[in-house]
N, C-alpha and C positions, 0 to 999 in steps of 0.2 A: 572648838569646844574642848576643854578639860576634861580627859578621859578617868572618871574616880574608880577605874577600877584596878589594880597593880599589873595589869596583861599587858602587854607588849603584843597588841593588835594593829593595826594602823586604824583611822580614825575611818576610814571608808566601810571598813569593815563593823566597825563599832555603831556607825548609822544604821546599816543593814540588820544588825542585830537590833536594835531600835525601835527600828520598823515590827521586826517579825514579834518583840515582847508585845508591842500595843498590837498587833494584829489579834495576837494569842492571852488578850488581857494579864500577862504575866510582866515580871517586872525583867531588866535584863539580866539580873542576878539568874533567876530561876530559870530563865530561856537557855539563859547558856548550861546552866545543872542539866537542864531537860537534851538539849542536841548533846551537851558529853555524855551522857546515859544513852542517850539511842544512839549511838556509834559505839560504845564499848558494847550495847546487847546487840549489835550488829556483827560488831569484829569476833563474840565469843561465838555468834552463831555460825559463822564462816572457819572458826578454827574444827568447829563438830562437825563440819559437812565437809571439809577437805580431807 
């Protein structure tokens, strides 16, 4: 499968994400916005508590 997105992911990885957009009716556009959003509000919450 032709991967239309410019990321340099491997194509395993691109299923998985896949999966988890139709699990979470989101498209994988917005899957991936949503998991990059919750690791940055994860990482700034880890920089306040160190």
């Amino acid at each position: 499968m032709n991967n239309p997105f410019p990321l340099r992911i491997s194509e395993e990885l691109m299923e998985k994400l896949r999966k988890m957009a139709e699990d979470h009716s989101r498209s994988i556009n917005k899957e991936i916005e949503y998991l990059i959003k919750k690791a940055v509000s994860e990482h700034e919450k880890e920089l306040t508590t160190n």
